[in-house]
Each structure stands twice: as C-alpha cells, then as structure tokens.
C-alpha positions in Angstrom: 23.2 -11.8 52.5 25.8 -13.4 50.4 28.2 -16.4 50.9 31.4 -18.2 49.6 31.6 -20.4 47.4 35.1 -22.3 46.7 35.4 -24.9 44.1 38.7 -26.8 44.6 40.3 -28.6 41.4 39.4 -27.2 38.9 41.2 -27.8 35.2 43.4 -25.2 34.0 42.1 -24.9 30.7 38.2 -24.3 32.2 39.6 -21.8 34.3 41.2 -20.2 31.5 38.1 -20.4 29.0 36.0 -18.9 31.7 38.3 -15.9 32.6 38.4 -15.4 28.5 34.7 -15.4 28.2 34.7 -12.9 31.3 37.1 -10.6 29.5 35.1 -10.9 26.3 31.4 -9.0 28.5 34.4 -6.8 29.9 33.3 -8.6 33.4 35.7 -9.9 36.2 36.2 -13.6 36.5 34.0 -13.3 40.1 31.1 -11.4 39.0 31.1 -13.2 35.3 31.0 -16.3 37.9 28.4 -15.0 40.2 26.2 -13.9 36.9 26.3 -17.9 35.8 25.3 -18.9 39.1 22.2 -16.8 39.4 21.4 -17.7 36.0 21.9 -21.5 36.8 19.8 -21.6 40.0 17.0 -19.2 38.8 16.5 -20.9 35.1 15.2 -23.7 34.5 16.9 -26.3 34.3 17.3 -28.5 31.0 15.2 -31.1 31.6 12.3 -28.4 33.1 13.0 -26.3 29.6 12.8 -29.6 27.6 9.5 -30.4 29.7 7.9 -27.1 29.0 8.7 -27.1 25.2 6.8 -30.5 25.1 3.9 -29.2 26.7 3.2 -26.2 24.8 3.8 -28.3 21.3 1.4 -31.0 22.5 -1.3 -27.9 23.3 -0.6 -26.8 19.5 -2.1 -28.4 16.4 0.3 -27.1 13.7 2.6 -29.1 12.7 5.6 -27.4 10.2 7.8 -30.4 8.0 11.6 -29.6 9.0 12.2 -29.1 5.2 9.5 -26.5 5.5 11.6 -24.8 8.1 15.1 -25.3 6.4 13.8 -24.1 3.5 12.9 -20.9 5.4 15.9 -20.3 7.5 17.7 -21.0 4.1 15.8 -17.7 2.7 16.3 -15.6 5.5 20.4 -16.3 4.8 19.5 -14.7 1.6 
C-alpha cells in the first residue's frame, strides 16, 4: 500500500536541483523522490553509520598513519 506525501514550501532552487539530478539517472522528479525516501528510511542513519564505523575500528588492532594512506591514494592517482 502506498501513501501521499506533500511537502509544502519548498525553495525553488531545491526543487530545481532535485528535478536536475532526476534528469541526470533519466528518472522522474516522483520516483527520483520516492527512491531517496526508501533510501532515507531503510539506511542508516548518520549517526547509526558513524556508530557502526566506530565499533568495528575499536574491534581492529591495526592502526594505518593518515600520511600512510595519502601517500597511497596519491599512488593510485598515478
């Protein structure tokens, strides 16, 4: 079963960012929309993700310096 949804007062220029970024996946402006939604109710959110990224680096031991990891992603632009 679905529902309606209707979000009053919203800025011109969002609207217009969010039908060009529709256009762009070659998607309506409604099911571009209804994609995001399901997306934003069935992710987690950013605290959860933030949350979970903590836990599984506090289970890990390794430990990589960031210049390590520049100098890596610096390579790979090679």
């Amino acid at each position: 079963m679905t529902v309606q949804i209707i979000i009053d007062h919203v800025p011109k220029a969002v609207r217009d960012e969010l039908a060009e970024r529709a256009a762009r996946e070659g998607k309506s402006m409604q099911d571009y929309l209804r994609q995001s939604l399901e997306t934003l109710a069935f992710g987690p959110s950013p605290e959860q993700w933030v949350a979970e990224v903590r836990r599984r680096k506090s289970m890990s031991d390794v430990r990589v310096p960031i210049a390590a990891i520049v100098d890596a992603l610096d390579r790979d632009r090679r």
